[in-house]
GUPAMAR-357057 format. One line per field, with one value per residue: residue in one letter; x, y, z of N, C-alpha, C in turn. Coordinates in steps of 0.1 Angstrom, whole numbers. Example, Ala and Ser with C-alpha at 12.3 -4.5 7.8 and 13.67 -1.06 7.14 Angstrom:
2
tiba	A_S
n.X	132_128
n.Y	-57_-22
n.Z	78_71
ca.X	123_137
ca.Y	-45_-11
ca.Z	78_71
c.X	132_129
c.Y	-33_0
c.Z	78_79
//
This chain:
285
tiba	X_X_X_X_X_X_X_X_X_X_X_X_X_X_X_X_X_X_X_X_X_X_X_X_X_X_X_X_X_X_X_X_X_X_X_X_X_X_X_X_X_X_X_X_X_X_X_X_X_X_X_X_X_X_X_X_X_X_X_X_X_X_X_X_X_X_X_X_X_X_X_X_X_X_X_X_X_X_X_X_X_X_X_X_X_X_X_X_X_X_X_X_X_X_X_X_X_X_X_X_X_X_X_X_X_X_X_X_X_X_X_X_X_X_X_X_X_X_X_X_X_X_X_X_X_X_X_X_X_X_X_X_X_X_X_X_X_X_X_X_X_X_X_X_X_X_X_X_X_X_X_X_X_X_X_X_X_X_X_X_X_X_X_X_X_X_X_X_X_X_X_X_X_X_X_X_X_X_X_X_X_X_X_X_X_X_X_X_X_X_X_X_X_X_X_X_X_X_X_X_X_X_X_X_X_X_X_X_X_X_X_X_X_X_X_X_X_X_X_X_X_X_X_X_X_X_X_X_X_X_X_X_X_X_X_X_X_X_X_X_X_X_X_X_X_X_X_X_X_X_X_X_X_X_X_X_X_X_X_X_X_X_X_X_X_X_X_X_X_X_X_X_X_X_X_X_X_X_X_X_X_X_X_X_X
n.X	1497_1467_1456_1426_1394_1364_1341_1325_1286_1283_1288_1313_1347_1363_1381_1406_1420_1398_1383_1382_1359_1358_1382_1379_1360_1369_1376_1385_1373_1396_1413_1401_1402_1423_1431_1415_1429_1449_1432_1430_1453_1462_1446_1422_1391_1366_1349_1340_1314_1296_1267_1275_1303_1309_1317_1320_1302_1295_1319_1326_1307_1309_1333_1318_1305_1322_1333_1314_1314_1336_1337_1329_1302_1297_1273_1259_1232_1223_1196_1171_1147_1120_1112_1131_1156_1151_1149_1176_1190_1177_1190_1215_1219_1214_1233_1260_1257_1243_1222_1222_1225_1255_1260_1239_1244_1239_1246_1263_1257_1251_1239_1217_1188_1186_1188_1164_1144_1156_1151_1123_1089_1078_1109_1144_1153_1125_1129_1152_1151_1127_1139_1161_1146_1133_1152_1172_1193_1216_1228_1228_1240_1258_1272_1301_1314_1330_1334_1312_1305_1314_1292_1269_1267_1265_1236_1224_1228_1216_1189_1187_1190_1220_1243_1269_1293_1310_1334_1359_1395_1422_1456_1461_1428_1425_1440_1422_1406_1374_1365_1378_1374_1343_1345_1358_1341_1321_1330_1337_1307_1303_1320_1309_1281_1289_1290_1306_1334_1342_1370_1379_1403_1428_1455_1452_1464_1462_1435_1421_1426_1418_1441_1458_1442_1463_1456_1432_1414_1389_1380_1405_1443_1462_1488_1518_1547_1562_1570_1556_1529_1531_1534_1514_1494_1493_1493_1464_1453_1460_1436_1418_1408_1391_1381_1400_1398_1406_1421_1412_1425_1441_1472_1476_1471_1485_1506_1492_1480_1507_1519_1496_1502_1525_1525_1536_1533_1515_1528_1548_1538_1559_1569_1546_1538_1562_1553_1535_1543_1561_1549_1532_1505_1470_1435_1411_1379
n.Y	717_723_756_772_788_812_797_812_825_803_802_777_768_763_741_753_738_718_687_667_646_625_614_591_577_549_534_510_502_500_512_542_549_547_572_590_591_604_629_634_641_665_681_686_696_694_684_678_657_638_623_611_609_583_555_568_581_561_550_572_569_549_564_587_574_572_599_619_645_657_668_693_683_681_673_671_674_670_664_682_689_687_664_645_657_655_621_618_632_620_593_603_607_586_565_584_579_595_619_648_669_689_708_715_715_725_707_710_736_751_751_766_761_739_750_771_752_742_768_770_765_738_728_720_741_748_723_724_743_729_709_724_736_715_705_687_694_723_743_760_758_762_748_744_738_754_780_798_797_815_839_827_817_843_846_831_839_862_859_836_835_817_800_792_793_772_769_767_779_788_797_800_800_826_843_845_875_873_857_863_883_881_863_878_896_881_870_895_901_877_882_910_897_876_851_817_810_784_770_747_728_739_725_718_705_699_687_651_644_619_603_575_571_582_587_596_617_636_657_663_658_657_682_672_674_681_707_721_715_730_757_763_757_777_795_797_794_818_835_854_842_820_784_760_729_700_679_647_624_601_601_624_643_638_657_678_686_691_710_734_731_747_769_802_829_846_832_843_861_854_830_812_815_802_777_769_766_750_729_725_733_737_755_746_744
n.Z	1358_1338_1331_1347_1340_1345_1329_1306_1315_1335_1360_1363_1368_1347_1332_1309_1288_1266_1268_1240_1230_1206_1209_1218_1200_1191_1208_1236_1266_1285_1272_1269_1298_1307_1294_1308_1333_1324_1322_1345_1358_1344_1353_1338_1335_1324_1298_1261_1245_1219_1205_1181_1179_1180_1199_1223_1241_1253_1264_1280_1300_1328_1337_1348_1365_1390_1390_1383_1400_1389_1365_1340_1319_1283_1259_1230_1200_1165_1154_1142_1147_1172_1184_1172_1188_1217_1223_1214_1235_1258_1250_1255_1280_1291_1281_1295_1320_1339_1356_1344_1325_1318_1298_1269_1232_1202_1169_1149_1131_1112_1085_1063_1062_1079_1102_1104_1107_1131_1143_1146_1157_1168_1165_1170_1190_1211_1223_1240_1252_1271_1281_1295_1315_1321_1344_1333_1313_1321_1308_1275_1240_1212_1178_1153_1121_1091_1070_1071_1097_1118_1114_1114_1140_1154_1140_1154_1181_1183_1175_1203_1235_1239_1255_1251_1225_1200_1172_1147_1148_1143_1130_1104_1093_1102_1090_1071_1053_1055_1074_1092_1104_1110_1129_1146_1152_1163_1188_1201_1202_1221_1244_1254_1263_1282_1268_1267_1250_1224_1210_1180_1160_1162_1155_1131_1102_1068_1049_1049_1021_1004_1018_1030_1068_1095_1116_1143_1138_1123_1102_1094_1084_1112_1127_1138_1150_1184_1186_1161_1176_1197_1187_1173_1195_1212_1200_1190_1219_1229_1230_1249_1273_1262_1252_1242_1225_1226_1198_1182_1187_1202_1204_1199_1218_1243_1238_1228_1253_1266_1259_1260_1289_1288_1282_1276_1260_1225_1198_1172_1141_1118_1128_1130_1102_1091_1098_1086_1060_1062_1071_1053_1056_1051_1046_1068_1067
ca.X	1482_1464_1450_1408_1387_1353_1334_1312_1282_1277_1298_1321_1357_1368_1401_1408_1419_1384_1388_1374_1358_1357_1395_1370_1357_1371_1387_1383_1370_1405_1422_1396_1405_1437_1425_1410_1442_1457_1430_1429_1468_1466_1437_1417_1379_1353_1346_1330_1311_1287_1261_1281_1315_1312_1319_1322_1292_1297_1332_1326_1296_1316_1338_1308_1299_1329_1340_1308_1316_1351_1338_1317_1303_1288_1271_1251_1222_1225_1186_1165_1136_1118_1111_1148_1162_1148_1157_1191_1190_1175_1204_1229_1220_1215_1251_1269_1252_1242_1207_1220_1239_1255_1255_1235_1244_1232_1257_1267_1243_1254_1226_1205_1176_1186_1190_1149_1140_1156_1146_1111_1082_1087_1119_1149_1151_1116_1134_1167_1141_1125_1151_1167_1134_1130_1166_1179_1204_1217_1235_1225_1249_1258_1286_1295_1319_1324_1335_1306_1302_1310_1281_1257_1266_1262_1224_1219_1230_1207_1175_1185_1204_1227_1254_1277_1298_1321_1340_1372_1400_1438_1459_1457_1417_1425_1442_1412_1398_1361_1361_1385_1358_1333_1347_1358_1326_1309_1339_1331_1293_1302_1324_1298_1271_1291_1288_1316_1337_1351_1376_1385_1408_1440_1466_1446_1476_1453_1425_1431_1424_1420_1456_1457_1443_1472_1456_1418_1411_1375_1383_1421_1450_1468_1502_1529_1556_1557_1571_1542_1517_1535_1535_1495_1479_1497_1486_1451_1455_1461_1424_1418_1390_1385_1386_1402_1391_1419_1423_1402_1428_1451_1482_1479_1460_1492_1514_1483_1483_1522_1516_1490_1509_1545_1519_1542_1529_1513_1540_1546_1527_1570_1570_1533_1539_1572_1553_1525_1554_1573_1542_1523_1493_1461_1425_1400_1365
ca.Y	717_735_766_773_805_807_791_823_828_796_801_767_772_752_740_762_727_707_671_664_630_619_607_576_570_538_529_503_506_500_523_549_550_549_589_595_594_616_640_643_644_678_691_687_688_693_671_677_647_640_608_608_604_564_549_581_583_549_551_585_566_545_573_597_569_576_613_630_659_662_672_696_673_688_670_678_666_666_668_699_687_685_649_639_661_647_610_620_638_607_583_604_604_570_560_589_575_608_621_662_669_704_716_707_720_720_700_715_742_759_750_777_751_731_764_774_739_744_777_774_756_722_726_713_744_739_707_727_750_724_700_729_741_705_706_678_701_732_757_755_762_761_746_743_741_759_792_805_793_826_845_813_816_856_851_821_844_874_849_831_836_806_803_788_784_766_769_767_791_788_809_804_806_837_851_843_886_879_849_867_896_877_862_893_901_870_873_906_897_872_890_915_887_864_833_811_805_773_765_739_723_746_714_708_704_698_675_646_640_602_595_563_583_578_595_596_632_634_662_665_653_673_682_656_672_688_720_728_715_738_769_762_755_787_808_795_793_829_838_856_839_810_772_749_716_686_669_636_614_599_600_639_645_641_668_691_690_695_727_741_737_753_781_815_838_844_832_859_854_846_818_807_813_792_761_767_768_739_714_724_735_744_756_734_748
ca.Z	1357_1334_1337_1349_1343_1342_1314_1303_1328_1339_1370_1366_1367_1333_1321_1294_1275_1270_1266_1226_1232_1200_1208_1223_1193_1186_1220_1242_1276_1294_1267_1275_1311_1307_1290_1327_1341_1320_1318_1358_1360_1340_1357_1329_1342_1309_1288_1248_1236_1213_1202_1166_1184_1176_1214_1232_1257_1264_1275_1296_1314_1335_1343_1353_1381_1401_1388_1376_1404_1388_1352_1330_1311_1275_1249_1217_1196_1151_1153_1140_1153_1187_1191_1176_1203_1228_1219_1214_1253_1270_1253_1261_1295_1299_1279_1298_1332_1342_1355_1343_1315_1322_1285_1257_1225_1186_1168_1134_1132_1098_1069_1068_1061_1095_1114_1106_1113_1150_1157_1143_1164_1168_1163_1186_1201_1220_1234_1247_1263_1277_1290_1305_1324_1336_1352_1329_1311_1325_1297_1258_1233_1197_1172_1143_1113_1080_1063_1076_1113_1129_1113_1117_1153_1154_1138_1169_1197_1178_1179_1214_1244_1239_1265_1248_1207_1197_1163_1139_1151_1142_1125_1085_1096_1107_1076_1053_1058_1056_1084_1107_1105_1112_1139_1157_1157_1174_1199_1212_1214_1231_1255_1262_1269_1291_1263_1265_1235_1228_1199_1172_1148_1162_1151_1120_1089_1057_1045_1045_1012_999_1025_1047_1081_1105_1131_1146_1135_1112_1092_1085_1090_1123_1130_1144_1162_1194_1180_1154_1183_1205_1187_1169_1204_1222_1190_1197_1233_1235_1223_1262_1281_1253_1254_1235_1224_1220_1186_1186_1186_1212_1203_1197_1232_1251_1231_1232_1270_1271_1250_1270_1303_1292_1272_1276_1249_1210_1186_1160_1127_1115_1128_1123_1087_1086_1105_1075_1051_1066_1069_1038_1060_1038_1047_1064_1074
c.X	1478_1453_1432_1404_1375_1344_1319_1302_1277_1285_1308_1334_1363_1382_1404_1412_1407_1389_1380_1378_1362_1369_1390_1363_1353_1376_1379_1380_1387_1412_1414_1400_1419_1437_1420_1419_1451_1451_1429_1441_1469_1453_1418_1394_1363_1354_1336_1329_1299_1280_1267_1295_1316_1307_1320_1319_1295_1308_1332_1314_1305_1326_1333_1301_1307_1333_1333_1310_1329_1350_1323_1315_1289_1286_1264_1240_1223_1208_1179_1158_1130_1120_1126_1155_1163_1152_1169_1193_1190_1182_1211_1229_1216_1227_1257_1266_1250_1226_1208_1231_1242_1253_1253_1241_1238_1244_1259_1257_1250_1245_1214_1188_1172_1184_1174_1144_1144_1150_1130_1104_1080_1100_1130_1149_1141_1124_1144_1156_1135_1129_1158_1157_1133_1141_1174_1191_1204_1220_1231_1238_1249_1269_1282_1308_1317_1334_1324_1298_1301_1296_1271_1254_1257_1245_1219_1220_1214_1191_1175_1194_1212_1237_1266_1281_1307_1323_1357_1379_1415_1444_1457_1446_1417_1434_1432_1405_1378_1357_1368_1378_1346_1336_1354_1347_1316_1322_1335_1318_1293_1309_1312_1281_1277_1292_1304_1319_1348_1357_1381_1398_1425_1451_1465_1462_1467_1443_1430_1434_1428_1434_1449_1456_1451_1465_1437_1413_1399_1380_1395_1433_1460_1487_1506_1538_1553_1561_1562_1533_1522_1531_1517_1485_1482_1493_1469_1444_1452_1448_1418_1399_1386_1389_1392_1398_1399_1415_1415_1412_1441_1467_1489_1476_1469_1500_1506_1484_1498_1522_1506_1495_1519_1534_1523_1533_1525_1527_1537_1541_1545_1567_1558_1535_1551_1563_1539_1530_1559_1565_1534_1509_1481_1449_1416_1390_1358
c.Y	727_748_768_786_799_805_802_826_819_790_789_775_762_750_748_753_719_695_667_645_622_611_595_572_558_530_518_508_508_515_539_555_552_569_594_598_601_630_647_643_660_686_694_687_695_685_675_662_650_622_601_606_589_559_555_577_573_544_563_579_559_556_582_589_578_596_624_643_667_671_680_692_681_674_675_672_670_671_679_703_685_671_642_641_657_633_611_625_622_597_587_603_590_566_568_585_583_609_639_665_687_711_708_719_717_716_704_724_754_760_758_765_742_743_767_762_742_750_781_764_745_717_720_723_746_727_712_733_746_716_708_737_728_699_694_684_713_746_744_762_758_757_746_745_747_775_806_808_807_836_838_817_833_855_843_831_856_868_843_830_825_811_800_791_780_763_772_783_781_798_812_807_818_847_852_862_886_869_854_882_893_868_867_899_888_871_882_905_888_874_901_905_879_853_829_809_797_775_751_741_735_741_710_713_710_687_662_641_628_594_588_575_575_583_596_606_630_643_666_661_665_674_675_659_680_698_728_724_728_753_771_764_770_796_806_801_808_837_841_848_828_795_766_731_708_684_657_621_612_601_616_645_649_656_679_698_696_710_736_741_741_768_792_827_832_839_841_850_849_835_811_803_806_777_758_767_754_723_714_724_741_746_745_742_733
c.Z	1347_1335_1338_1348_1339_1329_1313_1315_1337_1356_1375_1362_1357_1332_1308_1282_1274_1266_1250_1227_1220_1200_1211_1214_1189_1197_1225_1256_1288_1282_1271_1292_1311_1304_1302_1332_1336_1318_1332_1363_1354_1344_1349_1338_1336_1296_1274_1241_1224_1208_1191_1171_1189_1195_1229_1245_1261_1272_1285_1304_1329_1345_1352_1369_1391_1405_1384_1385_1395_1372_1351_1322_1299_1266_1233_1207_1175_1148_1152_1147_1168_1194_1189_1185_1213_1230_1220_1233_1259_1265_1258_1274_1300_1292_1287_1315_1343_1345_1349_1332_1317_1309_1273_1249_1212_1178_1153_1127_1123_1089_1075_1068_1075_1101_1115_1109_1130_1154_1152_1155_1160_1165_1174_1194_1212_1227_1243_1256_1276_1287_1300_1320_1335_1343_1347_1315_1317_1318_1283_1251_1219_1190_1157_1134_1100_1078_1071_1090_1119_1122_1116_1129_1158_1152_1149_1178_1194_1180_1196_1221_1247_1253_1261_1230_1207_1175_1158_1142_1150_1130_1111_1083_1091_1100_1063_1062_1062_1072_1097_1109_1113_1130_1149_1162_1165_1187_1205_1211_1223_1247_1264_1269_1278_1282_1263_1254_1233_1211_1193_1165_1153_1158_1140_1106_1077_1055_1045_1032_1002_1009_1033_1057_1094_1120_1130_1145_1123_1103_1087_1095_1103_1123_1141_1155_1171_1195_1175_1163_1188_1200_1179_1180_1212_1211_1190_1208_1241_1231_1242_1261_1272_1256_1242_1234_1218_1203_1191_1182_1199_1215_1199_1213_1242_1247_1231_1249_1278_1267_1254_1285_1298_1283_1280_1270_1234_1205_1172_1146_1114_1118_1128_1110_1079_1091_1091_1059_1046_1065_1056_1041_1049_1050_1050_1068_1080
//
């Protein structure tokens, strides 16, 4: 099983692996389920979707009949604005067949242009505020990819008490000096605040750049065997008090889950930098 602590201050006890829906993207409703029973075989019991994850909500509704005690179920909204927000809320809660979604978040919340759109009036934040006042989400949060995600995040928490981020964390990341700065420093505010902090892209290889995509991953192609998963998700993994967020494709999902339950210790930045050697890993934001 894998391991639970609590998800920042929202007193649930999380899987430290989240389930990254987008793996439902493209599925079918029985292939989908068939993902149920492997995510409550390892314990697994939160769930990251989103309205842009193709098929998503509508394969976790069905699930949410029988199992909604069993999951924290997050989604997210693309929208700057008030009224989009809201739209985006009351589908997802009618595809995810939900009357409470436990966490809303802002869904790629990097462009400084979108970001004063949210947090100005009429913006979506007004609607997070709202929705969570009239007990139809519970926790707000923030994502986001990019170069410059962790400072994005940093000026969100600085403006509003989010409860949540989620962004890009793996090891070549975390040799670029000014983003592993930057995100040392949204880490320890978020340690001293309680915000949960969820992570991406820990398997990611390289772009995929113009290649046939073998695998359901949006932004790059991921690593294959269960060696490099192994030693990527436990260099991750080992980020105290942080979640992880699967890959978004199926056929990676299991090998993630194997690598989070045998997870020992960091792997030394040797062997990191032979598995970024060996696959020809590059930079994704």
């Amino acid at each position: 099983m894998i391991s639970k602590t609590q998800f920042g201050r929202t007193g649930h006890a999380s899987s430290r692996i989240i389930f990254g829906a987008y793996a439902l993207s493209k599925t079918t409703q029985v292939e989908a389920d068939d993902i149920l029973s492997v995510l409550l075989e390892y314990g697994i019991n939160h769930i990251d979707t989103a309205p842009m994850y193709g098929n998503a909500e509508e394969r976790i509704g069905p699930w949410m009949e029988k199992h909604r005690d069993n999951f924290f179920l997050a989604t997210k909204t693309r929208s700057r604005q008030y009224k989009g927000a809201w739209k985006d809320l009351q589908r997802s809660l009618s595809r995810l067949r939900v009357e409470t979604i436990d966490l809303w978040q802002m869904h790629g919340l990097t462009n400084p242009v979108g970001w004063e759109k949210a947090m100005s009036p009429g913006g979506a934040l007004e609607a997070f505020i709202e929705a969570r006042d009239q007990g139809l989400v519970r926790y707000l949060g923030v994502t986001g990819h990019g170069s410059k995600v962790p400072k994005v995040h940093l000026q969100s928490l600085e403006h509003f008490d989010f409860d949540s981020v989620l962004l890009p964390y793996n090891y070549l990341q975390m040799q670029n000096p000014r983003y592993a700065t930057d995100f040392n420093e949204l880490v320890k505010l978020c340690c001293e605040r309680n915000v949960a902090v969820q992570t991406i892209k820990s398997v990611a290889r390289r772009p995929w750049e113009g290649q046939p995509r073998a695998y359901n991953t949006y932004f790059y192609e991921p690593l294959e065997t269960q060696d490099a998963i192994d030693k990527s998700v436990h260099w991750s993994y080992d980020l105290q008090d942080s979640f992880l967020i699967t890959a978004g494709d199926m056929q990676i999902l299991p090998k993630m889950l194997e690598a989070a339950k045998r997870f020992d210790k960091k792997p030394s930045d040797t062997e990191m930098s032979a598995i970024v050697e060996k696959f020809d890993v590059k930079l994704i934001f």
